[in-house]
N, C-alpha and C positions, 0 to 999 in steps of 0.2 A: 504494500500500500504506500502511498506515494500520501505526505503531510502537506496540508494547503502552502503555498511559497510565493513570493510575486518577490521578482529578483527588478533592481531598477538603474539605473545611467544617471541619477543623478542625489544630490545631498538629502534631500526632502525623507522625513519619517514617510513609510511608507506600511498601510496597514496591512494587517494579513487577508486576504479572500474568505470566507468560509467552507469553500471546499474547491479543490484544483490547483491550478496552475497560473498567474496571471504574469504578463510581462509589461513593463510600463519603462517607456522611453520618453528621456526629451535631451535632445540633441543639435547642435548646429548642424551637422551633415551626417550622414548614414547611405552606407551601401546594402538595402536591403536582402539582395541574391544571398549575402555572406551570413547575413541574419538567420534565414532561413535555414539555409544549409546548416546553421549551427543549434538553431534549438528546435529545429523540427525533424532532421535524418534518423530511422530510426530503424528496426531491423525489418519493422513490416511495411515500410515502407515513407514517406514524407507524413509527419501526422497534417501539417497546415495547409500544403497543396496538391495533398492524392498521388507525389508523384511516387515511381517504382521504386521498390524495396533495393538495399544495398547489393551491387553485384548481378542485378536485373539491366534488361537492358533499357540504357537512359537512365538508368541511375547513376549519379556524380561520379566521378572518378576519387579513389579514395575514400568513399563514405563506408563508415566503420559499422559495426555490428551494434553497438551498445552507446548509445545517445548519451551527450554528454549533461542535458537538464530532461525533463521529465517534458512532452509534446502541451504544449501549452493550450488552455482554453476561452485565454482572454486575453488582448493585447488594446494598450493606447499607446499612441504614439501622439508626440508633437515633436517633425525637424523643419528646421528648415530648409534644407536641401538633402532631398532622397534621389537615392538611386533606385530604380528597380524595373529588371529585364531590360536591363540597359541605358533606359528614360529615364528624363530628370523630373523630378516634381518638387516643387517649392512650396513653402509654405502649409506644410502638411497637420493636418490633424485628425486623428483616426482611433474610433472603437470598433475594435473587432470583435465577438461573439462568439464560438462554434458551440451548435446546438448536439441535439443527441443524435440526431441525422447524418451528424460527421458533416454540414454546411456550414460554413465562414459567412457570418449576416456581420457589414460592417455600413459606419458611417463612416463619409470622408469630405474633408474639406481642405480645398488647396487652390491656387492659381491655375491647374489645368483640369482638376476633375472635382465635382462637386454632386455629393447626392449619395443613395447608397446602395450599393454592391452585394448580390451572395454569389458566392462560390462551392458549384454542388461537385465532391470530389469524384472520380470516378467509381462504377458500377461494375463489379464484380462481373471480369473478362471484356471492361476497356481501358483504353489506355488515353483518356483524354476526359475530363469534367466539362464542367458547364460555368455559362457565368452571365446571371442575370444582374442588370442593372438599369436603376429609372434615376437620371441625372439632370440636375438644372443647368450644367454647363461641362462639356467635353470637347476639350483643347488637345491637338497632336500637332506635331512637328514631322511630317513626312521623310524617312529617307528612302530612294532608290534600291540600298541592296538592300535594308529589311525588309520589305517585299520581295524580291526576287531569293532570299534567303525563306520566307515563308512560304514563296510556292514550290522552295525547293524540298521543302519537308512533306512526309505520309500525311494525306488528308485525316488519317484516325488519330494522329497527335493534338491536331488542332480542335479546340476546344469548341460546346457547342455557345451559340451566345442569343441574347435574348436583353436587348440595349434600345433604351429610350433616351435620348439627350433633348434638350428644350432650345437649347444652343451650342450649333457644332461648328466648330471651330479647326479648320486646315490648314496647317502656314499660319500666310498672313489673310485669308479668306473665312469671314462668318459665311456658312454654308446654310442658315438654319435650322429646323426644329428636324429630327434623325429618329426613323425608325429602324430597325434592322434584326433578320432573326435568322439564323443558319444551324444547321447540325449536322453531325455524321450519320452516314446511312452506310448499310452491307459491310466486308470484308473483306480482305485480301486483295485480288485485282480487282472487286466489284464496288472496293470501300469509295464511296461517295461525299465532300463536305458539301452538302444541301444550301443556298444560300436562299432563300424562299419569301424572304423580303428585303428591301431596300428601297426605304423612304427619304428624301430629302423636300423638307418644305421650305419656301422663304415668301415674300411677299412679291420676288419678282417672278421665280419659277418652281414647279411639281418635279421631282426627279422622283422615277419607279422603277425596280426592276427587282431581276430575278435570277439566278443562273446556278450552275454547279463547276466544280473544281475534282479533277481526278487526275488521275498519272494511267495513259495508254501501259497496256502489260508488254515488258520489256522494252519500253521507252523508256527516256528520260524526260521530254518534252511535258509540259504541261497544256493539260487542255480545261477550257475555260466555257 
């Protein structure tokens, strides 16, 4: 049995949970990926992002058998410069949740994403979760090979998603109000990412569509 504990980054008395694990950060800067890696790896695998067990494949290089804190059930954060999957977000502030579902229910608030988030981990014999979210405002910074990096990976990695933004934001382009919803379908050569909605509204134009993403068998080509 694991005794309640909330380990924390800064001076502040800090009370105990009454039952679990919680982590509370406040930081000028944080490389989130490192975080992760470090209080979530575990032998059955990532406890906070579903991902594959140590020594599975797509699990980290190096990640050990036996976790160094206990998988946490509660996390707040405030940095102000994060990193995470590579992106920057400023100005962060975040309660995370994970319920008895093994889902991540979190609020967040920052200069590029605003609203709140769950994240449903994967489903016993996939390799990829879900991730709903209904946002007042979702900011990205586009780059070239991270797309061409994303269509170079198995359509079953990519996660399913289910994203409502009120204001969408590209570069330096308000796009506005963003619907969008896609998931994985089939296996193997047949495995499909479903993209089944794409809404883009503003005052001056309707964007709709629709499509799917697959890898031809024994191609490498991507078709769209």
């Amino acid at each position: 049995a694991v005794a309640p504990g909330v380990p924390g980054t800064d001076a502040r008395a800090l009370a105990l949970p009454a039952s679990g694990f919680q982590v509370l950060i406040d930081l000028p800067r944080l490389d989130a990926d490192r975080l992760l890696a470090l209080i979530g790896t575990t032998a059955g695998g990532n406890a906070v992002t579903g991902a594959p067990p140590a020594g599975a494949a797509g699990a980290p290089e190096g990640a050990g058998s036996a976790p160094p804190f206990p998988a946490p059930d509660r996390i707040a954060a405030e940095v102000r410069e994060l990193t995470f999957g590579g992106k920057a977000v400023s100005q962060l502030r975040l309660g995370a949740l994970k319920g008895a579902d093994g889902a991540w229910r979190a609020s967040v608030a920052s200069e590029q994403v605003n609203g709140t988030v769950v994240w449903r981990p994967p489903s016993p014999g996939q390799t990829a979760g879900g991730v709903v979210a209904r946002l007042k405002r979702l900011a990205i910074e586009p780059r070239e090979t991270e797309v061409l990096d994303l269509l170079d990976q198995s359509t079953t990695t990519v996660p399913a998603l289910d994203i409502t933004a009120e204001e969408f934001v590209l570069g330096r382009r308000t796009l506005g109000r963003l619907e969008l919803a896609a998931a994985n379908s089939g296996s193997g050569a047949g495995a499909v990412w479903a993209l089944s909605k794409l809404e883009l509204a503003a005052p001056e134009a309707r964007l709709h569509g629709s499509g799917q993403w697959r890898r031809e068998p024994g191609q490498t080509a991507r078709t769209m």
